[in-house]
N, C-alpha and C positions, 0 to 999 in steps of 0.2 A: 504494500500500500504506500503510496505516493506522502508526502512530507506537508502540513499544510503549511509552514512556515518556515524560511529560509534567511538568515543572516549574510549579508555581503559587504565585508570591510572593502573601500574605497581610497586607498592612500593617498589619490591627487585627481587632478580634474581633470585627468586623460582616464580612469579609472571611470567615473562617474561620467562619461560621455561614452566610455563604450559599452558600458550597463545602456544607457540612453537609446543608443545605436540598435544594439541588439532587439532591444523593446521595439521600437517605432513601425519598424513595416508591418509587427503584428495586429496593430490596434486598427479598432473596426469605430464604427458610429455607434455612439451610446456606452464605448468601454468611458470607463473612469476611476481617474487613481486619486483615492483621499491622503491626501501629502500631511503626514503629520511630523512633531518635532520644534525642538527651541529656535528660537532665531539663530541663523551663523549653522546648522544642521546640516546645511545640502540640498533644501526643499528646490529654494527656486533655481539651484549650479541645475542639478536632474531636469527639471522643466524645461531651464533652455537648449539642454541639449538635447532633449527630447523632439522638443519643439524644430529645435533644426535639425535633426538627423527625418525627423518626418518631413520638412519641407524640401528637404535635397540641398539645402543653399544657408550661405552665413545670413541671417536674418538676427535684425535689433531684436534683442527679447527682454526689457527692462522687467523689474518687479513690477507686478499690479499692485502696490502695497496701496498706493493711492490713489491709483485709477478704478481697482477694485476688481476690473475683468481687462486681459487683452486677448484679442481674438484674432485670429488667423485663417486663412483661406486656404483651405486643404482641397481639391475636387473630391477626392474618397471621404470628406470628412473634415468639418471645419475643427481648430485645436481652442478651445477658451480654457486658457492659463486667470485663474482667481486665487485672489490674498482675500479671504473672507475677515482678518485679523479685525479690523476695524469696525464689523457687523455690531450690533448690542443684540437685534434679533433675528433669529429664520426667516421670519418674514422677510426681511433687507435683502434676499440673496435671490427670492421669488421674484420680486420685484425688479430684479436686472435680469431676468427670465431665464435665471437658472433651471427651472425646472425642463423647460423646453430643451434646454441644452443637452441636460442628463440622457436624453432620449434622441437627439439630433447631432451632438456632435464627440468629440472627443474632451471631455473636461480632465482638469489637472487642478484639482481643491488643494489650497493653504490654509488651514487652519480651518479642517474639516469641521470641529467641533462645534465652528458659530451656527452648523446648522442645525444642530441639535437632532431630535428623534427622527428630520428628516434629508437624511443621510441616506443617500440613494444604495439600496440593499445589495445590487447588483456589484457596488464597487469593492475594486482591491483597493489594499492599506499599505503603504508604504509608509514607515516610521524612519527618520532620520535622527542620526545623533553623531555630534562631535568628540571627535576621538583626540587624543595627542596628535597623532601624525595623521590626517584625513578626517573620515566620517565612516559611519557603519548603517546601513539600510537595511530594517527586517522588514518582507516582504509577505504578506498574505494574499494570497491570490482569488479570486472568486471564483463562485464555482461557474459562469460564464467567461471568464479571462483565462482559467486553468489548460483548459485541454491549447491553447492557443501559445501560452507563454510560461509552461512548467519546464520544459528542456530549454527554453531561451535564459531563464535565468537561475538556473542549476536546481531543480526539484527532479528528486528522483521517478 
């Protein structure tokens, strides 16, 4: 039986772009990864390389920290990178038509938590944490994401 959760230390940011790498051609419409972890963790380094390893090209990827969503134009599948940090409630993240997203494109949640009980069921969890030397990424994968991205990023 297959592993539901998987640890991957990340020593530098060529580390954390080829996890990124790896990921990106898998992701379909509607996948979504709840990006969780302290600030300085990894969340948003993983995004943008995420983010451009799916668009094929060096693309600007700032923090959403204060824009709140950035969005990208994927043909297979638009990418909405969110910093929910700043939210006080779930409602707040409805309201920028998160919901529609969860079901339409590829989301990348920061600070999954502001959305409270409505945290879309279907997503993986990616937890980030700051190491001495890099970050370490434990990974749960869904059971919609699993059969797609268990040998991409080491589950047995």
């Amino acid at each position: 039986m297959a592993s539901d959760v998987i640890s991957i230390n990340l020593p530098d940011e060529a580390a954390t772009d080829a996890l990124a790498q790896r990921i990106a051609p898998h992701l379909l419409r509607g996948d979504c990864f709840l990006l969780e972890g302290a600030i300085g963790a990894g969340k948003t380094a993983f995004s943008r390389a995420l983010i451009r390893a799916r668009l094929g090209r060096m693309e600007d990827v700032p923090s959403p920290t204060f824009t709140l969503v950035q969005e990208y134009e994927d043909p297979e599948g638009d990418i909405w990178h969110c910093d929910l940090y700043r939210l006080t409630h779930p409602d707040e993240a409805f309201e920028l038509g998160l919901d529609d997203a969860f079901e339409h494109a590829i989301c990348l949640i920061e600070w999954p938590d502001r959305l409270g009980s409505d945290q879309p069921t279907n997503a993986s969890r990616l937890t980030f944490e700051a190491l001495a030397n890099g970050h370490r990424v434990t990974i749960h994968l869904s059971d919609t994401m699993r059969p797609r991205l268990s040998g991409v990023v080491g589950f047995a």
